[in-house]
Every structure is written in C-alpha cells, then in structure tokens.
C-alpha positions as CSV (number, residue, x, y, z in Angstrom):
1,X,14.2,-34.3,-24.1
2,X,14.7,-35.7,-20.9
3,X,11.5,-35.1,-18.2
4,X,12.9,-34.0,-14.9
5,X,11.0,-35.0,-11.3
6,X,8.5,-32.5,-10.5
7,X,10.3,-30.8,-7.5
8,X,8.3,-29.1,-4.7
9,X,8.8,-25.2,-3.4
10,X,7.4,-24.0,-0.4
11,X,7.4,-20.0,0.2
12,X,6.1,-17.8,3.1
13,X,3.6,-15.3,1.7
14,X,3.4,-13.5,4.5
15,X,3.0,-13.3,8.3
16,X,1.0,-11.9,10.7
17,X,2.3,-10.8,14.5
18,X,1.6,-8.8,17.5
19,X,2.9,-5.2,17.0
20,X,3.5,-5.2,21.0
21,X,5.7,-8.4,21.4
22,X,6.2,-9.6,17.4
23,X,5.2,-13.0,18.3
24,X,4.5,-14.6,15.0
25,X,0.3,-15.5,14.9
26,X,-0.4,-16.7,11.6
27,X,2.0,-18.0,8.8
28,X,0.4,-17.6,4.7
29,X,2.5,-20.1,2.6
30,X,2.3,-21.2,-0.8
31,X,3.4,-24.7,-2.1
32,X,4.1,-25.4,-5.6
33,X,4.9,-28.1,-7.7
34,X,6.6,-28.1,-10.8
35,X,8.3,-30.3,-13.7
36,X,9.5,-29.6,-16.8
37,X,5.8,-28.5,-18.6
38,X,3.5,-28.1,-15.8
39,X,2.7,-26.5,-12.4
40,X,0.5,-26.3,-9.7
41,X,-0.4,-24.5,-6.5
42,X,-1.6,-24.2,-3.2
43,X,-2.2,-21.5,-0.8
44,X,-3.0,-21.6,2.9
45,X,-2.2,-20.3,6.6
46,X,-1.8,-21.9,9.5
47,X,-2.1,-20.3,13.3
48,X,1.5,-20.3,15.3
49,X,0.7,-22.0,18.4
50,X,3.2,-22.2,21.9
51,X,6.6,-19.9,22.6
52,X,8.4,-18.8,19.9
53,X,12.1,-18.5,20.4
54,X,13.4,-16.5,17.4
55,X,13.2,-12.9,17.4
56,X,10.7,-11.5,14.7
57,X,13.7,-10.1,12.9
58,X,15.8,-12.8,13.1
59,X,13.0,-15.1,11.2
60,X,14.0,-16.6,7.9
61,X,11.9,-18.4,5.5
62,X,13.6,-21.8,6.3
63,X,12.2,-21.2,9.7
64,X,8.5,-20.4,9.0
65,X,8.3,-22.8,6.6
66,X,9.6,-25.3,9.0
67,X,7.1,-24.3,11.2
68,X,4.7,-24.6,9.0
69,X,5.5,-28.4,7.9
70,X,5.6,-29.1,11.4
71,X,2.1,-27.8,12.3
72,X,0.6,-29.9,9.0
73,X,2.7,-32.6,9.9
74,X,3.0,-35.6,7.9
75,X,-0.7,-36.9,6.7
76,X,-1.8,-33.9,5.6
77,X,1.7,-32.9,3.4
78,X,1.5,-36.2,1.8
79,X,-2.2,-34.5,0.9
80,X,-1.1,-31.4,-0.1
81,X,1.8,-33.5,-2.4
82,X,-0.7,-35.8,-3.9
83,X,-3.6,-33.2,-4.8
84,X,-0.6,-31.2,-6.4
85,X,0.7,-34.5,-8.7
86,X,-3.6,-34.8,-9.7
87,X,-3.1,-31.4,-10.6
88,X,-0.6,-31.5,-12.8
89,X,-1.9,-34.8,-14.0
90,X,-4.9,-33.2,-15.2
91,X,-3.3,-30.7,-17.0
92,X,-1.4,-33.4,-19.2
93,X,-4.4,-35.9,-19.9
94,X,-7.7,-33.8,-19.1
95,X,-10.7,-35.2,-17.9
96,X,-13.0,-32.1,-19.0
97,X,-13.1,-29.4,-20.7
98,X,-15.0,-26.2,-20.9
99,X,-16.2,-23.8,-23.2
100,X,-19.0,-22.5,-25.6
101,X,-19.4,-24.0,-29.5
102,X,-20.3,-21.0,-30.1
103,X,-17.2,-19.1,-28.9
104,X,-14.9,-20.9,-30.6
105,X,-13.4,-23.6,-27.9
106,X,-14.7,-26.6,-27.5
C-alpha cells in the first residue's frame, strides 16, 4: 500500500462578534493533520484585530481561516505543523506508554 503525505485541514469552530455591529472578535479554529493511519489535532483562538470589511453574513470559512493564518503568521504555523508531524510520529514509534500490570496493559 502506498503511504500518502499527511495533508493539513484547517476549520473554524466557531466565532464570536458584537451583536450590535457583528464585527468578528474572536476566531476558535481547529488544525488537523492527517495521513493514511494517523491524525492529530490542535485547537486554539485568536482575537480579530483592525476593520473588518466583510459583512458577518457574507464570511466564509476560507476567509476566517485566512485571517487566522494571517494573525499567527509564519513562525508560529511552521510550530503548529511541526508539533502536529511529532504527534503523529509518536503515535507510530512511541516513546511511553502507560498503564497498570495489574489492569491488563502494560
């Protein structure tokens, strides 16, 4: 079987605005990281800073997560990325284990 790349999804979990004007304060997101066996995830939020131009109803995911990428901006997703890869890393080849002898997983 051939191993695909691990590919990379980003998602908006959810997002938080002023009921009065609908600006857009805080973006939730989720990043995952997936191949062919193995996952792994992140969660977080970021605070929307400056004007926003698109009307609340108007947003699309594309756009938030954008936004999000944006505010991180490039250090810190190569982070994200790389603590993902160790993630999934350690799910093939762990480094510990846990458990009880006594329960049956060792």
């Amino acid at each position: 079987m051939t191993k695909t790349k691990p590919h990379v999804q980003w998602h908006i979990a959810n997002l938080e605005r002023e009921v009065a004007t609908g600006k857009v304060t805080t973006v939730h997101y989720t990043v995952d990281l997936q191949d062919d066996t193995y996952s792994a995830g992140a969660y977080g939020s970021i605070g929307v800073d400056g004007e926003i131009t698109v009307a609340f109803k108007d947003l699309t995911e594309a756009v938030c997560v954008q936004w999000v990428k944006d505010q991180l901006g490039e250090e810190k997703l190569q982070e994200i990325g790389k603590a993902l890869a160790e993630q999934i890393e350690n799910q093939r080849a762990p480094k510990v284990a846990s458990g009880c002898p006594w329960a049956g997983a060792a």
